[in-house]
Biopython code that builds the backbone (N, CA, C, O; Angstrom):
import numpy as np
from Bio.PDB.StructureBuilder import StructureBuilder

atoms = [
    (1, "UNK", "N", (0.842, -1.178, 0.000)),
    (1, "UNK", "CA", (0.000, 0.000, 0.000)),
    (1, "UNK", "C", (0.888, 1.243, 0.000)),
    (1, "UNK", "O", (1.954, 1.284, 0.614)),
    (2, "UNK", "N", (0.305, 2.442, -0.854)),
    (2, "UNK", "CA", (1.199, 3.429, -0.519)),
    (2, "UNK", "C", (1.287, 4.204, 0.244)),
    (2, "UNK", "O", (0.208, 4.198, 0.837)),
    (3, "UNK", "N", (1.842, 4.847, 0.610)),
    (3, "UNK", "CA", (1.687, 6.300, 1.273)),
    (3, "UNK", "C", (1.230, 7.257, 1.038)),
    (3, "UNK", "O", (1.222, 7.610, -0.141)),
    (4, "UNK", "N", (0.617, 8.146, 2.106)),
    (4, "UNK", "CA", (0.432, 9.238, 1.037)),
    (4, "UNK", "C", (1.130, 10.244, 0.727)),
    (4, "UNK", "O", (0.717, 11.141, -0.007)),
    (5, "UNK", "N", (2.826, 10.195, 1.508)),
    (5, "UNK", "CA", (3.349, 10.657, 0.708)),
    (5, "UNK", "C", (3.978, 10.454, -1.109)),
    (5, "UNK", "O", (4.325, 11.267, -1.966)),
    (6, "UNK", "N", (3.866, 8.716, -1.064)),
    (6, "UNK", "CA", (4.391, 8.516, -2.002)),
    (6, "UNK", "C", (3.308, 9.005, -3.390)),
    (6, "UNK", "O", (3.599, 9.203, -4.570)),
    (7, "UNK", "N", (2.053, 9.087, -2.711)),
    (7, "UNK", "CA", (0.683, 9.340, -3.509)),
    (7, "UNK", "C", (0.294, 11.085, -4.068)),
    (7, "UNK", "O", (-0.567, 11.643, -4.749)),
    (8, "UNK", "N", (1.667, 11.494, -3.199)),
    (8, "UNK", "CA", (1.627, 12.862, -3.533)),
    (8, "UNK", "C", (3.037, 13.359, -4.543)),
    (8, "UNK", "O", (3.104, 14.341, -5.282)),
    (9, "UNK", "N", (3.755, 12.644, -4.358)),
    (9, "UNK", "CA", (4.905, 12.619, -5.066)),
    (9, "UNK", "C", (4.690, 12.265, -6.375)),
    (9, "UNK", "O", (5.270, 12.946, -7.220)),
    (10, "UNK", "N", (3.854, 11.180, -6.813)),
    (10, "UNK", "CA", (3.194, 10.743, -8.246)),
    (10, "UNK", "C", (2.514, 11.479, -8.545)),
    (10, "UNK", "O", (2.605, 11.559, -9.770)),
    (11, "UNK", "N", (1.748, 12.205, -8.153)),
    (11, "UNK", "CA", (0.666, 13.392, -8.237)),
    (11, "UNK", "C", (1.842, 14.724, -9.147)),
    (11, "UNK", "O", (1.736, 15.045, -10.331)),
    (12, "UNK", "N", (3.044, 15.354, -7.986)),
    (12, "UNK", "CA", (3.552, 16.170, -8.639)),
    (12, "UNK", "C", (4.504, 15.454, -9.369)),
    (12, "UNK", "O", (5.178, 16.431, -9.695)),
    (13, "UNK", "N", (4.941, 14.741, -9.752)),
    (13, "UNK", "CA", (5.254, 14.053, -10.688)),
    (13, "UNK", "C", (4.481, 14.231, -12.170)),
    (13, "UNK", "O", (4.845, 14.906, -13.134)),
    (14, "UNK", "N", (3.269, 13.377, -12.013)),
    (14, "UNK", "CA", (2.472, 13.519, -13.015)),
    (14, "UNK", "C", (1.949, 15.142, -13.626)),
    (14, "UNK", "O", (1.774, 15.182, -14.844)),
    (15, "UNK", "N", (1.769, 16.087, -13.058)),
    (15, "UNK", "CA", (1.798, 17.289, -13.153)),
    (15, "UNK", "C", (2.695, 18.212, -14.149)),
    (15, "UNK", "O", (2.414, 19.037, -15.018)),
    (16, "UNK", "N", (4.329, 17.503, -13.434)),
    (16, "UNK", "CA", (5.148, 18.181, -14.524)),
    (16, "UNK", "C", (5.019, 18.005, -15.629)),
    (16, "UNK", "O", (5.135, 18.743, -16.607)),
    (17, "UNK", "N", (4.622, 16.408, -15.430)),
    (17, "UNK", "CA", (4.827, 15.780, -17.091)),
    (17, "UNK", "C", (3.805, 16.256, -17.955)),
    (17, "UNK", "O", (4.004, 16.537, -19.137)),
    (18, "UNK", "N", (2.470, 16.369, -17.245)),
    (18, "UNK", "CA", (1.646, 17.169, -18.108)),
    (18, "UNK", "C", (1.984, 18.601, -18.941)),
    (18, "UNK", "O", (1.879, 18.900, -20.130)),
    (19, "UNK", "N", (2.385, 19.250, -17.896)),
    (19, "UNK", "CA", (2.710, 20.468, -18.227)),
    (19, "UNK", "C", (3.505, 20.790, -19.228)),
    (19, "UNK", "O", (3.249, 21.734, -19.976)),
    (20, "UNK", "N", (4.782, 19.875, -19.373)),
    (20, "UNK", "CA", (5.798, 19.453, -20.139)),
    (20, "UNK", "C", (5.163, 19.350, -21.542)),
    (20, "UNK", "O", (5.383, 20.067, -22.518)),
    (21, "UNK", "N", (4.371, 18.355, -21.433)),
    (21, "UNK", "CA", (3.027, 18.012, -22.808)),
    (21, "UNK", "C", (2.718, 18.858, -23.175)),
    (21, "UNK", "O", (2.983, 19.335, -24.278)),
    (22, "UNK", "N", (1.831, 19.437, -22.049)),
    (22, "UNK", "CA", (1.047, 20.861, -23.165)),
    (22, "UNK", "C", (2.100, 21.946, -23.913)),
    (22, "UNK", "O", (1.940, 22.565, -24.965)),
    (23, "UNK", "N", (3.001, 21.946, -23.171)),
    (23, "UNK", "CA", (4.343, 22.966, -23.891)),
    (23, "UNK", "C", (4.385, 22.476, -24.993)),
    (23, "UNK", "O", (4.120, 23.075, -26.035)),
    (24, "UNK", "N", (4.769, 21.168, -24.878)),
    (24, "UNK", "CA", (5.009, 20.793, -26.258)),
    (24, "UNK", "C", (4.408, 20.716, -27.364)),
    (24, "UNK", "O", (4.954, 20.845, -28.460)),
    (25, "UNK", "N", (2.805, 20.422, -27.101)),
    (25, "UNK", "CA", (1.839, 20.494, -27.815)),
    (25, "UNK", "C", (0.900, 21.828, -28.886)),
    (25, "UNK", "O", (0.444, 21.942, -30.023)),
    (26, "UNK", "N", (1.025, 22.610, -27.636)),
    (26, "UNK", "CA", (0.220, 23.792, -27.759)),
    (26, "UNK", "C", (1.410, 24.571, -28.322)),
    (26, "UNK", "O", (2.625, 24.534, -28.130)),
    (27, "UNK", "N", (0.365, 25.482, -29.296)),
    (27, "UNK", "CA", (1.491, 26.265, -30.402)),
    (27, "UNK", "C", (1.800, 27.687, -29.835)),
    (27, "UNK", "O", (2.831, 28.277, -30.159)),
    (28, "UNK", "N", (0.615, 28.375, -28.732)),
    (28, "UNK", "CA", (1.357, 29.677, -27.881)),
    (28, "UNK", "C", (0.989, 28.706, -26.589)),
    (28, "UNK", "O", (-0.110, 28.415, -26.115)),
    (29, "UNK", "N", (2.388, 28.300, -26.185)),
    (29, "UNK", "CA", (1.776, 27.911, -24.392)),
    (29, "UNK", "C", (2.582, 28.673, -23.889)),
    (29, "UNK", "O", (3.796, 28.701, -23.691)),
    (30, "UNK", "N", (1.274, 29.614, -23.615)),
    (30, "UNK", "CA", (1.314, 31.179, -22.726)),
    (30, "UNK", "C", (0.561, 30.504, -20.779)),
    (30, "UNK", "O", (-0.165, 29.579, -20.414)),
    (31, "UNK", "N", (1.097, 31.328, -20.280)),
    (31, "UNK", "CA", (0.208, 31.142, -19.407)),
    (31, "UNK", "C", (-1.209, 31.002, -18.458)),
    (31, "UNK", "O", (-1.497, 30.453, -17.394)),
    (32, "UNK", "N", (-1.612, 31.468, -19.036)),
    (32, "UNK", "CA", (-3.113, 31.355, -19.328)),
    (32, "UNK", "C", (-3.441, 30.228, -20.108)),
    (32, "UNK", "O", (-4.444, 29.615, -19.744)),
    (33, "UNK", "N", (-2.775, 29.768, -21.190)),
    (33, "UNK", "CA", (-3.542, 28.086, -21.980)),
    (33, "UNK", "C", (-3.040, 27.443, -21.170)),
    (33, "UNK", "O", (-3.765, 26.656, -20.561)),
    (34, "UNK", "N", (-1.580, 27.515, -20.826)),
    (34, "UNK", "CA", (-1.407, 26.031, -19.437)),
    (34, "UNK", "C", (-1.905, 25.772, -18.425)),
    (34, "UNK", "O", (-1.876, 24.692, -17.834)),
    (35, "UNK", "N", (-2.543, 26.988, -18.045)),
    (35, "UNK", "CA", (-3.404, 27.094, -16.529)),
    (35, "UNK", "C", (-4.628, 26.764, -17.254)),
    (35, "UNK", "O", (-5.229, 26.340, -16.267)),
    (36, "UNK", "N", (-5.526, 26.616, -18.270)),
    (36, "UNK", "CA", (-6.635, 26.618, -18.875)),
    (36, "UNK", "C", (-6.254, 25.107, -18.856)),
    (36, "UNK", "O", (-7.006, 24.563, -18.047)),
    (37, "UNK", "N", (-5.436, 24.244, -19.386)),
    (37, "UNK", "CA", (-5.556, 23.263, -20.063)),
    (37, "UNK", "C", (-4.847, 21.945, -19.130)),
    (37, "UNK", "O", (-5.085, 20.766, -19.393)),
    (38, "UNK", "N", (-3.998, 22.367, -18.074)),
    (38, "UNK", "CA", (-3.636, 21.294, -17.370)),
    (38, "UNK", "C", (-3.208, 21.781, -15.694)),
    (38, "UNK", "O", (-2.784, 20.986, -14.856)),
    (39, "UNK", "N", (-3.416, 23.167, -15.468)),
    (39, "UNK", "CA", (-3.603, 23.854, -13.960)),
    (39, "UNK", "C", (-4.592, 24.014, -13.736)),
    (39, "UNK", "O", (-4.551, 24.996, -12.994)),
    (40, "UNK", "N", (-5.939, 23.633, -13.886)),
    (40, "UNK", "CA", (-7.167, 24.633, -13.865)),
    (40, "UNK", "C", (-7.474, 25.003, -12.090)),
    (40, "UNK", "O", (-8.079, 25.984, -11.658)),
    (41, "UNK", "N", (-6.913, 24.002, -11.375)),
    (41, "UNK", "CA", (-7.037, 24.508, -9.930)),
    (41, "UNK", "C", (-5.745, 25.186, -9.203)),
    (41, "UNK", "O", (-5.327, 25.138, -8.047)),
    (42, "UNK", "N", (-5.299, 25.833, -10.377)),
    (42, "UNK", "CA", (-3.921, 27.217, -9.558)),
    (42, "UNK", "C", (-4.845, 28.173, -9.638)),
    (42, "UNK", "O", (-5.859, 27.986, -10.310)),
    (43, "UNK", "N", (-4.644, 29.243, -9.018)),
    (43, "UNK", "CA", (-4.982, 30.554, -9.472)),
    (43, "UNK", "C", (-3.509, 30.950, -10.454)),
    (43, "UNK", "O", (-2.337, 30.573, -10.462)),
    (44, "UNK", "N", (-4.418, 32.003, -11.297)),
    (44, "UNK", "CA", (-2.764, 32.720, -12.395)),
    (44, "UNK", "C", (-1.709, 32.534, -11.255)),
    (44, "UNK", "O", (-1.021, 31.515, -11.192)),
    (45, "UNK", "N", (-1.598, 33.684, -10.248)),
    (45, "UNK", "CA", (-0.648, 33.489, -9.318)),
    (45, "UNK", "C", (-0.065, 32.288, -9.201)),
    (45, "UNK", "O", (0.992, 32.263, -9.831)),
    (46, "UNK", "N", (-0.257, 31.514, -8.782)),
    (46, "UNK", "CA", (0.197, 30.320, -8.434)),
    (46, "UNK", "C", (0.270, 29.608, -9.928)),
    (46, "UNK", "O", (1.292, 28.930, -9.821)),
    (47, "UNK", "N", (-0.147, 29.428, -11.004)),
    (47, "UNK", "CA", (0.774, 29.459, -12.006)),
    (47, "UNK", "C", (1.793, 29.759, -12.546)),
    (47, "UNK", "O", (2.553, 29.115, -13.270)),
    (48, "UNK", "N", (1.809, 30.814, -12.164)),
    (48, "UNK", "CA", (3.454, 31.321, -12.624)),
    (48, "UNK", "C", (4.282, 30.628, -11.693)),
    (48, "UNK", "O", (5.090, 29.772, -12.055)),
    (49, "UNK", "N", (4.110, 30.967, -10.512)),
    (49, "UNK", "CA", (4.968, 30.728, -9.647)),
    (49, "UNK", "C", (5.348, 29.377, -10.381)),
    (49, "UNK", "O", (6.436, 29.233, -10.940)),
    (50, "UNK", "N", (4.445, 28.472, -10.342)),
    (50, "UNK", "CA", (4.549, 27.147, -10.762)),
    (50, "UNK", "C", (5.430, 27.000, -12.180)),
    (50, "UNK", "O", (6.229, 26.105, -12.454)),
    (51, "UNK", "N", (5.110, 27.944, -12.850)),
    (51, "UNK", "CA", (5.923, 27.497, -14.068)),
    (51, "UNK", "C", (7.713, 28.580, -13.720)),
    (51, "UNK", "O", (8.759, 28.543, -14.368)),
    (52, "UNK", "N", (7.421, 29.254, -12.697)),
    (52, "UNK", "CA", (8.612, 30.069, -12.727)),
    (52, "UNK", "C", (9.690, 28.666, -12.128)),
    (52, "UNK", "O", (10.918, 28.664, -12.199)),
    (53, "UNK", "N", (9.069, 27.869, -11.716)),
    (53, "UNK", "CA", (9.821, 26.588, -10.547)),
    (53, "UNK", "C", (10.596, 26.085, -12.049)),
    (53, "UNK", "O", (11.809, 26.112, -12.258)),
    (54, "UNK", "N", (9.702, 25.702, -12.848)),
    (54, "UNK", "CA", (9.894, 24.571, -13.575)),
    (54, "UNK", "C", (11.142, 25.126, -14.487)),
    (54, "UNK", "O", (11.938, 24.317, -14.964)),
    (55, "UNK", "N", (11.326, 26.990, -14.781)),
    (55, "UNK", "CA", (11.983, 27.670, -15.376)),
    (55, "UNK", "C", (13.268, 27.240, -14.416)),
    (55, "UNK", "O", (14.233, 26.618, -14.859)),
    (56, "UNK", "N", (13.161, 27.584, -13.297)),
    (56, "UNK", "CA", (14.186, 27.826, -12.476)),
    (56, "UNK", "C", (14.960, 26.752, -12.383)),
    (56, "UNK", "O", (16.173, 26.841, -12.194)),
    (57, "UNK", "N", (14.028, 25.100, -12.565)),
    (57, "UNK", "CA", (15.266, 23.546, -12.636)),
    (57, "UNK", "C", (15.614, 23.546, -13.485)),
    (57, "UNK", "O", (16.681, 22.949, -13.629)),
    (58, "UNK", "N", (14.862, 24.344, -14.929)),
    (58, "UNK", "CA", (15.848, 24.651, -16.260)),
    (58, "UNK", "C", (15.281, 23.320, -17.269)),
    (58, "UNK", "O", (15.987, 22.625, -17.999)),
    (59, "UNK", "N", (13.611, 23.200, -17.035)),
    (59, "UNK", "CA", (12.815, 22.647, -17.494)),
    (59, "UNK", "C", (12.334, 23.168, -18.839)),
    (59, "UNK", "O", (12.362, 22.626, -19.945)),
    (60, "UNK", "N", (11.851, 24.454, -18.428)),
    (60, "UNK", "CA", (11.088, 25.430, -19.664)),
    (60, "UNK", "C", (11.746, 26.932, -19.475)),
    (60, "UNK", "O", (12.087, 27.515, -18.446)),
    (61, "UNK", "N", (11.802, 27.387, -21.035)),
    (61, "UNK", "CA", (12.367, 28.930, -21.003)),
    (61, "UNK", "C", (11.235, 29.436, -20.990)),
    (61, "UNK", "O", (10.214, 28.813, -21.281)),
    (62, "UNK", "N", (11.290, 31.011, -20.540)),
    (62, "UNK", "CA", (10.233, 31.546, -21.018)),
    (62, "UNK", "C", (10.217, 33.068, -21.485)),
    (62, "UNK", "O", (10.751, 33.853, -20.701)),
    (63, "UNK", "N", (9.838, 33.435, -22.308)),
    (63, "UNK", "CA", (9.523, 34.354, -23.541)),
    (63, "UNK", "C", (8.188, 35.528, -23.099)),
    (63, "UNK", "O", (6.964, 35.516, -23.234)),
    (64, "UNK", "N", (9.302, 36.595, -22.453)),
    (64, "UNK", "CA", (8.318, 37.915, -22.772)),
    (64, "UNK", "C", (7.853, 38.736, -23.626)),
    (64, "UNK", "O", (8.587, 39.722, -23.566)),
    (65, "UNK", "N", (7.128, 38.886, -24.318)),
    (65, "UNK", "CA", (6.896, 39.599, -25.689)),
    (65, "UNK", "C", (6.748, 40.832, -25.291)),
    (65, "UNK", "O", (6.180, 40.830, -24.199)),
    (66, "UNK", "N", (7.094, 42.337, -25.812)),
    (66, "UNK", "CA", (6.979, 43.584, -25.787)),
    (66, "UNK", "C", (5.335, 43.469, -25.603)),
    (66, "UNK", "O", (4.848, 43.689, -24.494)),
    (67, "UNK", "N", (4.518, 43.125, -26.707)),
    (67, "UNK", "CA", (3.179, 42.806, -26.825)),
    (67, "UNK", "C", (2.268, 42.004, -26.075)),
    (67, "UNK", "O", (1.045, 41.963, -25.945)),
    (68, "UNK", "N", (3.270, 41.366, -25.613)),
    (68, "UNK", "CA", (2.105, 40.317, -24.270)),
    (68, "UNK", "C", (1.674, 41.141, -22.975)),
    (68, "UNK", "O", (2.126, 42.265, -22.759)),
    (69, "UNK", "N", (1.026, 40.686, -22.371)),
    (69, "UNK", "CA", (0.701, 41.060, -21.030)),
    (69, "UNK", "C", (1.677, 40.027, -20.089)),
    (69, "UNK", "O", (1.533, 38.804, -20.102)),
    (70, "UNK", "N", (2.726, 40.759, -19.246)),
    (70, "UNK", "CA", (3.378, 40.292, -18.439)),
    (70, "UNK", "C", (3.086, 39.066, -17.622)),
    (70, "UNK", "O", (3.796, 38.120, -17.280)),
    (71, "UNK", "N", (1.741, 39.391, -17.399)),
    (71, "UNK", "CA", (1.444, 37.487, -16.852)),
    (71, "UNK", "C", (1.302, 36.471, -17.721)),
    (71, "UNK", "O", (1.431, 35.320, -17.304)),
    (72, "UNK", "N", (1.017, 36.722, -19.060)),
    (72, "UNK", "CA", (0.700, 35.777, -20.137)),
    (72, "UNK", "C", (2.153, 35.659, -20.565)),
    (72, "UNK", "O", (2.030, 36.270, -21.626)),
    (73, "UNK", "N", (3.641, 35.274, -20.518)),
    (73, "UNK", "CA", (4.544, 34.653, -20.742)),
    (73, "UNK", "C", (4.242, 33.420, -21.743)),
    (73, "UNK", "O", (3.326, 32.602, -21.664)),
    (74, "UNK", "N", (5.475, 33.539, -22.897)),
    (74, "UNK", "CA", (4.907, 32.044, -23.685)),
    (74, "UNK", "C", (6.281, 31.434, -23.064)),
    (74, "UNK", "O", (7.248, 32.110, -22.712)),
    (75, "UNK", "N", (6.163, 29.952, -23.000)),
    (75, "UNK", "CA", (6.633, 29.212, -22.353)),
    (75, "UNK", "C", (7.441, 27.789, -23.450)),
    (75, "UNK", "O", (6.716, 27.123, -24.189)),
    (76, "UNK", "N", (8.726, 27.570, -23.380)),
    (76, "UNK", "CA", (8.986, 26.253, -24.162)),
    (76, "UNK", "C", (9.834, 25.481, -23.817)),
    (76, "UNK", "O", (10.653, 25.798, -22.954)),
    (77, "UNK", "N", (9.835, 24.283, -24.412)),
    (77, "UNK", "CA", (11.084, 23.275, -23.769)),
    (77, "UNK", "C", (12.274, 23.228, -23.720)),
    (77, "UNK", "O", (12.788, 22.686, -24.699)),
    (78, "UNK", "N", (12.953, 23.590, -22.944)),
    (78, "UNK", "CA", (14.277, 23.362, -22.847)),
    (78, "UNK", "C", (14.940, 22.262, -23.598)),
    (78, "UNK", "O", (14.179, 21.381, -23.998)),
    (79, "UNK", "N", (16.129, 22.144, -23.853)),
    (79, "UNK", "CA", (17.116, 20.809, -24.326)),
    (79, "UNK", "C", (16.762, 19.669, -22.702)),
    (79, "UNK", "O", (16.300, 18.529, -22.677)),
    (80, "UNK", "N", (17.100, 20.353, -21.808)),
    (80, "UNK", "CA", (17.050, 18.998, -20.748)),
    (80, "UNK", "C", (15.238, 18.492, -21.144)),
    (80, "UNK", "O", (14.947, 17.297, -21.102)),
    (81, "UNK", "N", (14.402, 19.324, -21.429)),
    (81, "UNK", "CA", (13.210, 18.261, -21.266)),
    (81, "UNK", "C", (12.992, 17.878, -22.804)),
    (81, "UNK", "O", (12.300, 16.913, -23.127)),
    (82, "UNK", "N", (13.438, 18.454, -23.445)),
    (82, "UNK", "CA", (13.358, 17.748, -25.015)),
    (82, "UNK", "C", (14.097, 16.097, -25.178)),
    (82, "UNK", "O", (13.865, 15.229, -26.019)),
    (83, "UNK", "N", (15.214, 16.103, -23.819)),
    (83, "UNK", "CA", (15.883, 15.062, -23.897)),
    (83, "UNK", "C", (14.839, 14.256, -23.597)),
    (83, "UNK", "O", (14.646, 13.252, -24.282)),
    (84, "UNK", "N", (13.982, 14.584, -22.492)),
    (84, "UNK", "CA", (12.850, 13.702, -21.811)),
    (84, "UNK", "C", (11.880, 12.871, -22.228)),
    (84, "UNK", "O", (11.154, 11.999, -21.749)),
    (85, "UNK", "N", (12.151, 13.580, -23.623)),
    (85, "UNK", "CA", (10.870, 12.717, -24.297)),
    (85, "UNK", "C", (11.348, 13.244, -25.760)),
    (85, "UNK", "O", (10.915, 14.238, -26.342)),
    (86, "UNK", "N", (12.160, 12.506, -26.130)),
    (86, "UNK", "CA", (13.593, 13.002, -27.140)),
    (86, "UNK", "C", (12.692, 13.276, -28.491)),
    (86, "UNK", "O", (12.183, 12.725, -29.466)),
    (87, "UNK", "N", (12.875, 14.535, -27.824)),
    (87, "UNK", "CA", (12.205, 15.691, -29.228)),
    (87, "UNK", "C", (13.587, 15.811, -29.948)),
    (87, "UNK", "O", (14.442, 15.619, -29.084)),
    (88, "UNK", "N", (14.209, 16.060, -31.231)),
    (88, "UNK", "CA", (14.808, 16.672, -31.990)),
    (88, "UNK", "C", (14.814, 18.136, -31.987)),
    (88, "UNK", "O", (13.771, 18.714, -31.682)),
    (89, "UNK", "N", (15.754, 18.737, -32.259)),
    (89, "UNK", "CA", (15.363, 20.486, -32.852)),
    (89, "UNK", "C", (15.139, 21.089, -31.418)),
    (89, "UNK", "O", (14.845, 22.277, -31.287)),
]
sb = StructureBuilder()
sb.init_structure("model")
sb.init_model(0)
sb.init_chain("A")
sb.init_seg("    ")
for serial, (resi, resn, name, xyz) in enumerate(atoms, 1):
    if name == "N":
        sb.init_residue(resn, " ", resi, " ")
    sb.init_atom(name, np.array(xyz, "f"), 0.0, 1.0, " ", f" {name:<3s}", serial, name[0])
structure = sb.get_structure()
């Protein structure tokens, strides 16, 4: 039986990997479509934060546009997570 820590660890586990997905998937993954499409229970706040984490292990870059709205950041895969799920390019 597990734990529930171990039940929470698969949880954020599974999370990244989503997130990871939709980057990869989605053609602007801005912040707002990742929180739309695989955060829907962060608030924005706590999205960023969340994706600022994932910036910070050097997961995903992320891309301010002159034209964006500062919370809407577009977001993409790094080489370490392209290795992850061995994207090319």
């Amino acid at each position: 039986m597990k734990s529930k820590t171990e039940i929470n660890q698969i949880a954020v586990f599974e999370r990244v990997i989503a997130v990871l997905q939709a980057i990869q998937t989605t053609p602007v993954a801005s912040t707002s479509a990742l929180r739309e499409q695989v955060l829907p229970d962060l608030s924005l706040r706590s999205a960023q934060r969340y994706l600022k984490g994932l910036e910070h292990a050097g997961y995903v870059s992320r891309v301010l546009d002159a034209g964006w709205c500062r919370s809407d950041a577009r977001y993409f895969l790094t080489e370490k997570s392209k290795q992850l799920f061995g994207v090319k390019g």
